[in-house]
Legacy VTK file of the C-alpha trace (Angstrom):
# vtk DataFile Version 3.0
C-alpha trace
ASCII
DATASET POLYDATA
POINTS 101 float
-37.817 -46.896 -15.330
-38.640 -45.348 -18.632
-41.895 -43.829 -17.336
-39.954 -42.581 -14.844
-37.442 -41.184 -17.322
-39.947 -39.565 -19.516
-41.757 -37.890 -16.384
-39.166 -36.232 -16.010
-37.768 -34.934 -19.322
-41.589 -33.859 -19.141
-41.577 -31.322 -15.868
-37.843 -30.071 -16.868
-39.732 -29.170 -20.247
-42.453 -27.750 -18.189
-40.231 -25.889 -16.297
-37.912 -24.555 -18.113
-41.183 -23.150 -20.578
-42.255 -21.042 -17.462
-38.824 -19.456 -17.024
-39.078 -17.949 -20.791
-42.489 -16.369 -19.746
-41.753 -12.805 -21.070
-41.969 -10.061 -18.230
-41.832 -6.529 -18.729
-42.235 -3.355 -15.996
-44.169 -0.298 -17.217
-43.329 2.486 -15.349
-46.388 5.034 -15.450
-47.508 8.522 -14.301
-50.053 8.092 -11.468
-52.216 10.713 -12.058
-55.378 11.744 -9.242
-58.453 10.554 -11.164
-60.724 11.389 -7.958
-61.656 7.644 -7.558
-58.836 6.765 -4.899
-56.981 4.288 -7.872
-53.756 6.600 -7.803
-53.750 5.790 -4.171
-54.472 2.026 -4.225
-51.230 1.564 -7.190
-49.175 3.611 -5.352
-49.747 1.349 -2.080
-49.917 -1.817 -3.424
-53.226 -2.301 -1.985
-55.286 -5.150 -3.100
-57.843 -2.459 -4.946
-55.021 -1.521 -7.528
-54.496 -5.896 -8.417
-58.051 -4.856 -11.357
-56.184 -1.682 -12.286
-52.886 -3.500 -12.865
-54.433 -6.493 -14.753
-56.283 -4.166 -16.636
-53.530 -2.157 -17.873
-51.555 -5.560 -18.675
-54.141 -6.899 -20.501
-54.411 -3.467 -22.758
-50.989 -4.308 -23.929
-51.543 -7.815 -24.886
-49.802 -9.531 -21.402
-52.303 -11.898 -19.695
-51.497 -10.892 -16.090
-50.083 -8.376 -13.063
-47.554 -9.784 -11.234
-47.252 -6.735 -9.190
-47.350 -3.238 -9.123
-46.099 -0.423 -6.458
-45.273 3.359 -6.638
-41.334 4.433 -7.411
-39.240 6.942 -6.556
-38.113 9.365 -9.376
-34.731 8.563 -8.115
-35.498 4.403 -9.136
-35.717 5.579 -12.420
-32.714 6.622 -14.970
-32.866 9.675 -16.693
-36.129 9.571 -17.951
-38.016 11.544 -15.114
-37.056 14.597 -13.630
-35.677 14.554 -9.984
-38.116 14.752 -7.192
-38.764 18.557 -6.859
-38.665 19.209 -10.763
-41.775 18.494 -11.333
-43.965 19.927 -8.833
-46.420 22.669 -8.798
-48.176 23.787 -6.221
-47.171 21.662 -3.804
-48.722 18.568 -5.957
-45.330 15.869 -7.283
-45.890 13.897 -10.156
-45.532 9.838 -8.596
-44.929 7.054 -10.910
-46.145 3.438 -10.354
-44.150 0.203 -11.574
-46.713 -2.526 -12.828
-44.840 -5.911 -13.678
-46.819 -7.950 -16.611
-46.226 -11.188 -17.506
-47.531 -12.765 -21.075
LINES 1 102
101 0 1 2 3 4 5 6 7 8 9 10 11 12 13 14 15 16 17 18 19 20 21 22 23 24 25 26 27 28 29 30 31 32 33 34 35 36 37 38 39 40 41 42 43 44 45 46 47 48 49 50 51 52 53 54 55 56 57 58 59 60 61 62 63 64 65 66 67 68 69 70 71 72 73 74 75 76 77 78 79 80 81 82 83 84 85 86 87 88 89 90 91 92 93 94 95 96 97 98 99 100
């Protein structure tokens, strides 16, 4: 019954560890770099997960745990409406990248 007891006090440990994993979203500027990796964040295709990781890892978080484009409209004041930012019929996009320590 004690094993028992202390198996458990063990996973809720475990468990509740995992939950204070920090997470934090970067919200970037996906910029055309000719090599299709705007395209692959903005989609969420599998050929963005190296990107993502990468760009985790370059801030000291040890994972992706996802990434996908956003609407200027997602995000509060800090980018211009849709429109604002154009030129020659070229928007700026933005991609969200969720990193995990």
């Amino acid at each position: 019954m004690r094993s028992l007891l202390a198996l458990i006090s063990c996973a809720s440990i475990l468990a509740a560890s995992s939950a204070w994993a920090e997470t934090r979203v970067f919200i970037i500027g996906n910029q055309a770099d000719g090599h299709g990796v705007d395209q692959c964040l903005a989609k969420g295709d599998k050929c963005g997960a190296q990107v993502a990781r990468t760009y985790c890892q370059s801030r000291d978080f040890a994972q992706a745990s996802a990434y996908r484009r956003v609407d200027p409209d997602e995000i509060t004041g800090s980018v211009p409406k849709s429109g604002a930012n154009c030129s020659h019929g070229h928007c700026d996009e933005y991609v969200a990248i969720t990193c995990q320590r």
